[in-house]
N, C-alpha and C positions, 0 to 999 in steps of 0.2 A: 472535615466532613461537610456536606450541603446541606444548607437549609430545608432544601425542597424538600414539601411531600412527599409520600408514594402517590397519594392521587394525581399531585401536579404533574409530577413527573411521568406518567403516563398517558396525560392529555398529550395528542401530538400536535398541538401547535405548541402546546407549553416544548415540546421537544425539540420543533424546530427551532425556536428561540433559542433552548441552553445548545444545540448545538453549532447556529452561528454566533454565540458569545465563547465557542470556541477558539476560533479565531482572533475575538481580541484579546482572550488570556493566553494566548501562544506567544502576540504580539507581544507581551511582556518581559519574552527572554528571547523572540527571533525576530528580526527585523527584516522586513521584504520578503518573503516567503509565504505571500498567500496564496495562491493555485498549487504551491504543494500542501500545503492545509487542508484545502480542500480537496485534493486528490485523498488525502488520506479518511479524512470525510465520508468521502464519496465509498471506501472501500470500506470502511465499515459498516457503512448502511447495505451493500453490496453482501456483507461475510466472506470479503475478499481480502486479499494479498498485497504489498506494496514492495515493488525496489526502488530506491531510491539512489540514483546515481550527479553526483556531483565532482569536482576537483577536492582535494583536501581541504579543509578549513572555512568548508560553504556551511557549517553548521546543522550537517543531515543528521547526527547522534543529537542533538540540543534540541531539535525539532521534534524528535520520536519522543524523548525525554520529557516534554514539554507537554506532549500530548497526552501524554501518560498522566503527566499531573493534572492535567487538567481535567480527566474524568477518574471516577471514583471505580479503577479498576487495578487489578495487582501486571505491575509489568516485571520483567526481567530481560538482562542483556546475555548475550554470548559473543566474545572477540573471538573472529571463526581465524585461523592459525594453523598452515600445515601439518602441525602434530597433532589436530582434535580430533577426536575417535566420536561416531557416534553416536557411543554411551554418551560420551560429552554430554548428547543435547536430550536425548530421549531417554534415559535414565537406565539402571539396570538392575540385575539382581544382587543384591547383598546378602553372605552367609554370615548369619548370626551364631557366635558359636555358644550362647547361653541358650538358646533354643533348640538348638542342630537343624535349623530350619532356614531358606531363603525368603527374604521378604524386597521386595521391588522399592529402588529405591527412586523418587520420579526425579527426573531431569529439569532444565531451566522452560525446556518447553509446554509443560502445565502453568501455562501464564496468560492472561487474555491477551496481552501484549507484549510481545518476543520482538524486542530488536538483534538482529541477527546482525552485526556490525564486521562489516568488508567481507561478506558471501565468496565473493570471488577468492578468498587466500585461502580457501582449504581445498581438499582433495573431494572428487567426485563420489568419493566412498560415504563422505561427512554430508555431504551434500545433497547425496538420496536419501540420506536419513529424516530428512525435512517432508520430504515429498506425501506420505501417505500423513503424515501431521496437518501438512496444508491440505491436500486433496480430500480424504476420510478425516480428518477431526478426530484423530485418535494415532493412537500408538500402540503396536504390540508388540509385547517381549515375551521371549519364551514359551509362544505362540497362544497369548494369553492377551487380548485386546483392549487396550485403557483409551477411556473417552477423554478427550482435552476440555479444557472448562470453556462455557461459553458469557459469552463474545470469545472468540480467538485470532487473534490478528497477527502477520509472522512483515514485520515494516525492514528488509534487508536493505543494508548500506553496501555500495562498490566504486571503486575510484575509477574511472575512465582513462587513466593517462598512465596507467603505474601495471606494463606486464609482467615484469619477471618478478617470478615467483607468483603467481598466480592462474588461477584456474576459469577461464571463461564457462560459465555456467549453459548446458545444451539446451540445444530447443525445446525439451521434452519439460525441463524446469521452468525455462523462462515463462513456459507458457501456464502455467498453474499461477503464475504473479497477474494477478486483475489490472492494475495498474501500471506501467515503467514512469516515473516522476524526473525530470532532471530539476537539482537544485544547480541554479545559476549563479553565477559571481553577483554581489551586490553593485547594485548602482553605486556613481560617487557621494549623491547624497546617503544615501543609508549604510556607508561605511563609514560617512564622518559620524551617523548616529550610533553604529556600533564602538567605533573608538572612544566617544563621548559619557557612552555609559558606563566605558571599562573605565575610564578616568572617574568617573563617578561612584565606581566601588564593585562593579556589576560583578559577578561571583557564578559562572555558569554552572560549578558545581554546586550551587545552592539556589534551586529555583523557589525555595519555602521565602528564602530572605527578597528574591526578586520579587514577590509578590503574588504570585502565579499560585491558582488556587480549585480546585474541583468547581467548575459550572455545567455538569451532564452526568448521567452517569448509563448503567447497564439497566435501568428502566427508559431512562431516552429513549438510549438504542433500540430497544424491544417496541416502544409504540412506535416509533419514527419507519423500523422496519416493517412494520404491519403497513403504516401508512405508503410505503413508497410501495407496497405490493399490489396498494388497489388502484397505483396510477394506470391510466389507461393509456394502452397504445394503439394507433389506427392501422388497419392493413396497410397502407400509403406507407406509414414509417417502417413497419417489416419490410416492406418490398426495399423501401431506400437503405436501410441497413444492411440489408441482403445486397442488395449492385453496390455499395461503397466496399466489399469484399468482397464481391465477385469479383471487381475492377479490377484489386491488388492480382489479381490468380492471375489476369492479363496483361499484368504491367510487364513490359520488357527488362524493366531492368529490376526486378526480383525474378530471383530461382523458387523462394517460396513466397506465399501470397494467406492472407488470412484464412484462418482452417473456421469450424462451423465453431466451435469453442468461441473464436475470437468476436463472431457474431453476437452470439450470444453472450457475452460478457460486454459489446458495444452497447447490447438491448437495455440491459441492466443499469450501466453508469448511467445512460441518457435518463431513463426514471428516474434516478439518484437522484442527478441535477435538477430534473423536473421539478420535484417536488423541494426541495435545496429550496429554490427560487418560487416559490410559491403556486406553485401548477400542482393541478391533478389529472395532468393528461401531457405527454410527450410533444413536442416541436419540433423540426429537421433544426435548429439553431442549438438544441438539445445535442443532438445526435456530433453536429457538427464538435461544439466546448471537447467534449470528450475522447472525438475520434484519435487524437495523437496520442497521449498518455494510454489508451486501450489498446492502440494497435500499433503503435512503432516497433514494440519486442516480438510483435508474431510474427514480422515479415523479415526476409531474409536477403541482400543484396546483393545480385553476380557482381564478381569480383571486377568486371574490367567497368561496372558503374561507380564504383567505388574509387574504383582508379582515376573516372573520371570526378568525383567530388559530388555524385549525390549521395545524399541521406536518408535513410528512414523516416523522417518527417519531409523530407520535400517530396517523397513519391507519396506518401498519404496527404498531403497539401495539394498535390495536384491531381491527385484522384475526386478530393472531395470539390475542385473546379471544375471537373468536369462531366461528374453524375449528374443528373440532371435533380432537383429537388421538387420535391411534392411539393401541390400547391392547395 
């Protein structure tokens, strides 16, 4: 448990602090992976959603994990698995027979933090099942509506390179995720620091032994969130927001192009950062950090650009060279 106050932990600079000393208690069990830290950061301050897509072995479960411990909230995992039923995740009814009476039994998803581990290997059926969880903050069964505990944060892991037997996630889902993070291969330095540690004893399933330890917790979050509400944003940045997704609607080589959702969820991160970085008022340099991890999942690329070898981050890379920015 933390030391901290409730009062300390309610001031929100004391907030800001414990939540970039996030970071360097992550760094204790993941190595190079700071901008997905703070993407995930970012979504919490947001009470948003995180995917998190990497190759196998990039340490996207170690990261969520990490995060978990490092604030003083209850997490749980689910390995999503072509056979998972959506009771799986959202729980169901149990007949008691010493009662004669059904009583709801809750799922892994009353958790502040659900790592949802390979989204992509289960069936569409398993997959809606998340949707009114992430979108309403609740769940209902037996047409009986259960509120999910707050903070709630749904961090899904998916492999990029591995289709068969898998289920690509539709626009309608992707787009309830505030964030798409890619975790990248380590550099050669910070793979000789991960091999180094592991010779050293490092034990990824014991982040108590690694040293990694609660510095935040669910009063942070509560001032921190107050705080990034009263960041100010100028008409100039609405308008830029609004043409950096207009753009996408124009771009040639998307079929689909950022919807008003994706706007406003750019509006969002950019304050996150703001105030992250010490501002109480929004910057186009703001807008800019943020624009890829908020919009590469909304937009959608005709097939013969793809053929030819663009991306979703090079058509929002050169959308944002060529909006023009407030001055």
């Amino acid at each position: 448990m933390s030391d901290r106050t409730p009062a300390t932990a309610a001031n929100p600079d004391s907030a800001r602090a414990s939540l970039e000393a996030l970071r360097t208690e992550i760094a204790k069990a993941v190595v190079g992976q700071d901008s997905a830290v703070t993407g995930l950061v970012v979504a919490l301050l947001c009470r948003g959603h995180v995917l998190l897509e990497g190759v196998p072995g990039v340490a996207k479960t170690l990261l969520v994990r990490s995060l978990a411990a490092s604030l003083e909230l209850d997490t749980k995992r689910v390995q999503f698995t072509p056979d998972l039923m959506p009771s799986d995740v959202t729980g169901s009814l149990i007949y008691d027979a010493r009662t004669a009476e059904f009583s709801f039994q809750a799922g892994p998803v009353f958790t502040n933090l659900l790592l949802a581990d390979e989204i992509n290997r289960t069936p569409p059926k398993t997959q809606s099942s998340l949707l009114e969880a992430m979108e309403e903050r609740q769940v209902t069964v037996d047409g009986t509506p259960r509120p999910l505990p707050e903070p709630f944060l749904v961090a899904a892991t998916q492999n990029p390179v591995e289709y068969e037997g898998t289920y690509p996630l539709p626009e309608a889902q992707l787009d309830r995720f505030l964030l798409k993070l890619t975790v990248p291969l380590p550099s050669r330095a910070d793979e000789i620091n991960v091999l180094a540690r592991h010779a050293e004893g490092f034990n990824p399933r014991d982040l108590q032994a690694a040293g990694v330890r609660p510095v935040a917790g669910a009063a942070d979050l509560e001032a921190a969130r107050a705080a990034v509400a009263k960041t100010s944003v100028s008409a100039e940045i609405t308008g830029y927001v609004v043409d950096i997704c207009r753009a996408t609607r124009e771009s040639p080589s998307l079929s689909l192009g950022v919807s008003p959702r994706g706007a406003t969820a750019l509006l969002s991160t950019a304050r996150a950062w703001a105030w992250l970085t010490g501002r109480d008022y929004v910057i186009p340099d703001d807008v800019k950090a943020l624009a890829l991890p908020t919009l590469r999942h909304r937009i959608q690329l005709r097939p013969e650009a793809e053929m030819e070898g663009v991306t979703a981050d090079s058509v929002i890379t050169s959308v944002l060279a060529h909006v023009p920015v407030p001055r």
